[in-house]
N, C-alpha and C positions, 0 to 999 in steps of 0.2 A: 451896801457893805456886806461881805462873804463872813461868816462866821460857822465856826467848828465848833461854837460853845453848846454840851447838853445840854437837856431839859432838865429838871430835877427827878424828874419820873424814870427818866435813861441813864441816869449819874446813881438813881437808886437801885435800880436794877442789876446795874453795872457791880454794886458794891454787893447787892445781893447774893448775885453768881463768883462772885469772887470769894465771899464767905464762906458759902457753898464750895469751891473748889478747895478751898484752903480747908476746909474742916471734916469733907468725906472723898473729893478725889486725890488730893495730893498724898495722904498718908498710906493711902490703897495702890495706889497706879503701879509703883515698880514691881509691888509685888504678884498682881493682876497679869502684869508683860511675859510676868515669869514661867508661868504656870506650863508644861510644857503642851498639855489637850487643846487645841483652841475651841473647844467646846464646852469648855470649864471656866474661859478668863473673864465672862461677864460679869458685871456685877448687881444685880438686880435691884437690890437696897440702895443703892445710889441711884437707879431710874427710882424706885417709888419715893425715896425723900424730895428728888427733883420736881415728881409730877407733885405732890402735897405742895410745894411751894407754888405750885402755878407754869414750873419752866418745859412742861412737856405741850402742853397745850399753850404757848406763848404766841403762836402764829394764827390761832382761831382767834376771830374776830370778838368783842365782848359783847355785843349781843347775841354770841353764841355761844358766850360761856366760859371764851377763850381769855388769852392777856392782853388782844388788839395789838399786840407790836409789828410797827414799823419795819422796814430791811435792815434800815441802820442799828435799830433798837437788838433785833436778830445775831448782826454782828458783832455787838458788842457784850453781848452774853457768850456767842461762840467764842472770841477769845478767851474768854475769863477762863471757861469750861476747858478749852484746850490744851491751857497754860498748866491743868493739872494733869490732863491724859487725852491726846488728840482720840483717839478712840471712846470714850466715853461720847465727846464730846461730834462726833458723827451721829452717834447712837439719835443723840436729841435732833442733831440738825437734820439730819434726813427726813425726822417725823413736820418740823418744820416748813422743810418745802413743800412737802406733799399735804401739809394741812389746804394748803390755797386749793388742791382739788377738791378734799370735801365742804369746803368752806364758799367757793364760790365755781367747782365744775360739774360738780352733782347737780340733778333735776332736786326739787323740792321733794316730792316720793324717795328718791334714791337719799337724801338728807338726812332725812326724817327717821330714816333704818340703821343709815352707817354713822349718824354725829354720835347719837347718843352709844353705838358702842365704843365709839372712840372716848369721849367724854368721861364716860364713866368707869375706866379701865384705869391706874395708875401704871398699869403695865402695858399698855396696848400700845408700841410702835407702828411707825408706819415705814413700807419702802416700795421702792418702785422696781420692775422688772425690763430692765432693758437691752442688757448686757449678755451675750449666748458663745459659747464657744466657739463656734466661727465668725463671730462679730464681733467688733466692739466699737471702735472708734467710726467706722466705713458707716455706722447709725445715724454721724452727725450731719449727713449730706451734703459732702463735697462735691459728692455725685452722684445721682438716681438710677437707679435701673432694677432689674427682674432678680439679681444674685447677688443683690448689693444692699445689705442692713440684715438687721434681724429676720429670722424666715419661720421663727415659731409658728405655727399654723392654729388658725379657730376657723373651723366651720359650722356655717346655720343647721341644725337637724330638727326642725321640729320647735320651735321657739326656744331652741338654746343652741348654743355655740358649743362642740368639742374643742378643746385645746389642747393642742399635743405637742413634746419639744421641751427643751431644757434651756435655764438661763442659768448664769453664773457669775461669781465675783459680786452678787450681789450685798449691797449693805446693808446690814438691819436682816439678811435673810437666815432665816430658822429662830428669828425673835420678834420680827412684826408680825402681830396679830391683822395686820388690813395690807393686803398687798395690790398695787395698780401693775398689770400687768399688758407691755407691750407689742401688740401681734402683726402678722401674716395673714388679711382675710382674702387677698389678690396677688396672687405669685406673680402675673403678668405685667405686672408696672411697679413703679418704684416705692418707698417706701412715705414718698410725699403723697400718692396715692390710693395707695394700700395696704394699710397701718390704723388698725384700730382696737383701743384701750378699752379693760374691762377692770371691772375692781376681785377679788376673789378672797373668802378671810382665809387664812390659816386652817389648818384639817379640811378644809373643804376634799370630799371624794371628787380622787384623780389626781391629788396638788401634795406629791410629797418635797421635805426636804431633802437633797440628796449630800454630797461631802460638805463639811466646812472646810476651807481653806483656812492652811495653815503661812500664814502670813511672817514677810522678815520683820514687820513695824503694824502700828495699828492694829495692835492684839487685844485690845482691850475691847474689841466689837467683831461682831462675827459680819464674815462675808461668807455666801454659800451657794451653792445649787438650787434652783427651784425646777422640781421634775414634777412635767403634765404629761400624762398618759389617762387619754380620754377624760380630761376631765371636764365635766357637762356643767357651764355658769350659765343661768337663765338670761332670755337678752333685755331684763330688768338692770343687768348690771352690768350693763354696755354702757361705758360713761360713755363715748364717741357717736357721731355720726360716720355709719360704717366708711371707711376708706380714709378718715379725718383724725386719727389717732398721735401722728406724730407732731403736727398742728395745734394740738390741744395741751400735749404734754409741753412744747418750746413757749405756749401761750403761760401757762399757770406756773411750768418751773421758771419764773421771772428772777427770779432773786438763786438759782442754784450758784451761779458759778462765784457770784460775789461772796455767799454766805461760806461757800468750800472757802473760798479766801480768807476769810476773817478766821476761821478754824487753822490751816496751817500757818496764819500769825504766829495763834496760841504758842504752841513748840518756839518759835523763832524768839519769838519775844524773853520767854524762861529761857531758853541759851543762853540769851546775853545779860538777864540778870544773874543767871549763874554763874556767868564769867566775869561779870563787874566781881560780884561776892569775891570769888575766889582769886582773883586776881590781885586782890588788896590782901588777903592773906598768906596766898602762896611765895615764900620766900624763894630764890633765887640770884647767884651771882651777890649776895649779899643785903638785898633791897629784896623789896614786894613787886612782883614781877610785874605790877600796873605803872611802876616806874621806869620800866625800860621799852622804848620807843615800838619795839617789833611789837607788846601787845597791847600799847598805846594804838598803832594803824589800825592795828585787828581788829579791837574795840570800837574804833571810831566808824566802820566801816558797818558793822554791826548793827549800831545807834542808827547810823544815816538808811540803811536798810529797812529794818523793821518800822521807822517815823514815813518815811514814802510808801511802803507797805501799807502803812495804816492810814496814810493821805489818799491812798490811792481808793481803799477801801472804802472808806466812808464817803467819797467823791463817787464813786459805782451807785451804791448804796442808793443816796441824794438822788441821784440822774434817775435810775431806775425807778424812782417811786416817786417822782412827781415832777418830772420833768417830760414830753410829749413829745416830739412820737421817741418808744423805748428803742432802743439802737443795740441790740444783743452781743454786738461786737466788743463793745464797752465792756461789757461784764465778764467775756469770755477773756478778753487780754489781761482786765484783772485779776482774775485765775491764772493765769501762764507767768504775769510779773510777779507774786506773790508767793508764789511756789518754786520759784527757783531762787529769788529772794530767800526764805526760809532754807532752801539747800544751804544755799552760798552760807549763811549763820552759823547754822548749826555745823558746817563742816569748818568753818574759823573757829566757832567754841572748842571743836575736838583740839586743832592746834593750840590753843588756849591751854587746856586742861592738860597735854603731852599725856606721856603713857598712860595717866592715871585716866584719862578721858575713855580710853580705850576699854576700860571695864567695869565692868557691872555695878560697882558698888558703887559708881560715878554716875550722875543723872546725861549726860553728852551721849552715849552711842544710842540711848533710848531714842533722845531727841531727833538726833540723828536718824535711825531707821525711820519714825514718826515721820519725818517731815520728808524723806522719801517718796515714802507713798500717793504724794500729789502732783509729783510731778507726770502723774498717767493717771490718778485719781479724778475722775468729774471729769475725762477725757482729756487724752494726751494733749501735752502743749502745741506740739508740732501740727496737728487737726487744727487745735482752736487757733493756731497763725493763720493757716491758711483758709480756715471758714472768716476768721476776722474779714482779712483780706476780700476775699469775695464781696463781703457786705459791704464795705466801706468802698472798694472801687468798682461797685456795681457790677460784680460778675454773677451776682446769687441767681439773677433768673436765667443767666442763660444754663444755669444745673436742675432750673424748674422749683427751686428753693423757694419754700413759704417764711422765710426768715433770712 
């Protein structure tokens, strides 16, 4: 028999980060969105209350200190988190996915160095470096070749690597203190081939931050530049086997594109309790506009979105984490239904709301920009069709694809 019933441990949690959202992200968010610097809209006090509760370190293992959560257990804190400020609530997840690298891609030496400053930090985020101004999506390998992916360069001099080159649009960047950073040790072959990952902290000489981007949605978390110029990382903190880089990062980011999923719920899901709310208030035509049939559909439509969203999710989730051999397609489609899902919501709540939706003092155009953002966020949908595809109709190796 299938069942969808929590644990008590996951139903506690669940209500945990929901207290949590309701009591430091929901009353903060709109005004965070506002701000017009995007290097002012963080909130930092809501990461150190979150890490004091346990939710920053939720993805380390508890014999390392961490909260032991599950993918699903994951999810269902990113919605909670979401439902108050999809940005915030990236801030956590990102540190999430990338906890699996120090938690099970590190050598024991390299552990023993990076857990404890991670651990010990209530501020220390995590992110990853993948994304470059002439790349982005073309990383996910539909197709390999010499000019195709990230081209950031590391070379060996001496028992350390130079790194030189720019990424961008990264999340979590100019506020993760522990950054994995995705490289170019082999111009001459593809990026299956040579592509290999270093870990680097923050201030490190040669690794500055360069612009924040100033975003339409998801303002409440910085995405930014990260600029190397000659910057010398010892080859102690080469997580990879040189040329095995992009291999290691699709091995350990196991759970990204579901946990991106569960996050642009958050937003979808507040839409439509905003528009239940207000739809039994807002008069119209004489009656409460939840009595007349047009936002009766809209509603209904809503509902049936966001409950398959969340079926879908948690079914990802499940698969993912204990079911054999892991199927990456699965989790990528999850991502692409779940974010256009959340579109399609939040752009019925604006109709919902009419004019008043349209402005500021109305929680809908927030949402709205918010849930934007994923329809390219955690790579474009239109990639993850067609790597889906690949994988499922067995085209992935004739592009040399290790996934």
């Amino acid at each position: 028999m299938v069942s969808f019933e929590l644990t008590p441990e996951q139903q506690a949690l669940q209500q945990l980060a929901r207290d949590f959202t309701n009591q430091h992200i929901k009353p903060w968010a709109a005004e965070g969105d506002r701000i017009p610097d995007p290097r002012r809209s963080f909130n930092w006090d809501i990461i150190r209350r979150g890490s004091e509760l346990g939710l920053r370190t939720l993805a380390i293992p508890q014999e390392m200190g961490g909260g032991g959560a599950d993918i699903l257990t994951l999810c269902l804190v990113g919605e909670e988190l979401a439902a108050g400020d999809l940005g915030i609530a990236v801030a956590f997840d990102q540190t999430w996915k990338y906890s699996y690298i120090i938690a099970e891609g590190m050598s024991g030496e390299q552990r023993a160095r990076w857990l404890p400053r991670f651990m010990g930090d209530h501020e220390c985020l995590l992110a990853i470096g993948f994304t470059e101004p002439g790349h982005g999506s073309d990383s996910f390998g539909l197709e390999y070749g010499p000019r195709i992916g990230m081209q950031i360069d590391a070379r060996p001099e001496g028992g350390e690597w130079a790194l030189n080159g720019m990424k961008h649009f990264i999340s979590n960047g100019g506020l993760a203190k522990i950054y994995f950073i995705c490289t170019r040790t082999d111009k001459t072959v593809g990026i299956d081939k040579g592509c290999t990952t270093f870990v680097v902290a923050a201030g490190h000489p040669g690794f500055t931050i360069g612009e924040i981007h100033d975003k339409m949605g998801q303002r409440n978390v910085q995405n930014a530049e990260l600029v190397f110029q000659n910057c010398r990382v010892p080859d102690r903190d080469r997580l990879t086997p040189v040329g095995e880089g992009l291999k290691f990062q699709l091995d350990l980011a196991k759970a990204s594109h579901v946990e991106a999923a569960a996050t642009v719920l958050g937003p979808a899901r507040r839409a439509y309790e905003e528009c239940l709310e207000y739809a039994k208030n807002r008069v119209q035509g004489g009656k409460p506009i939840i009595e007349h049939q047009a936002v009766q559909l809209m509603l209904a439509e809503m509902n049936m979105l966001v409950e398959a969203s969340r079926n879908y999710i948690w079914r990802a989730a499940i698969r993912n984490e204990y079911e054999k051999p892991f199927e990456p397609h699965y989790s990528m489609l999850t991502k692409v239904f779940v974010s256009e899902a959340a579109f399609r919501v939040c752009t019925l709540g604006m109709e919902i709301w009419g004019g008043m939706g349209y402005m500021k003092e109305a929680p809908m155009e927030k949402l709205l920009r918010d849930a934007a953002s994923f329809l390219h966020s955690d790579g474009t949908n239109q990639v993850h069709r067609l790597k889906a595809a690949q994988l499922f109709g067995g085209l992935a190796a004739k592009y040399g694809a290790a996934h």
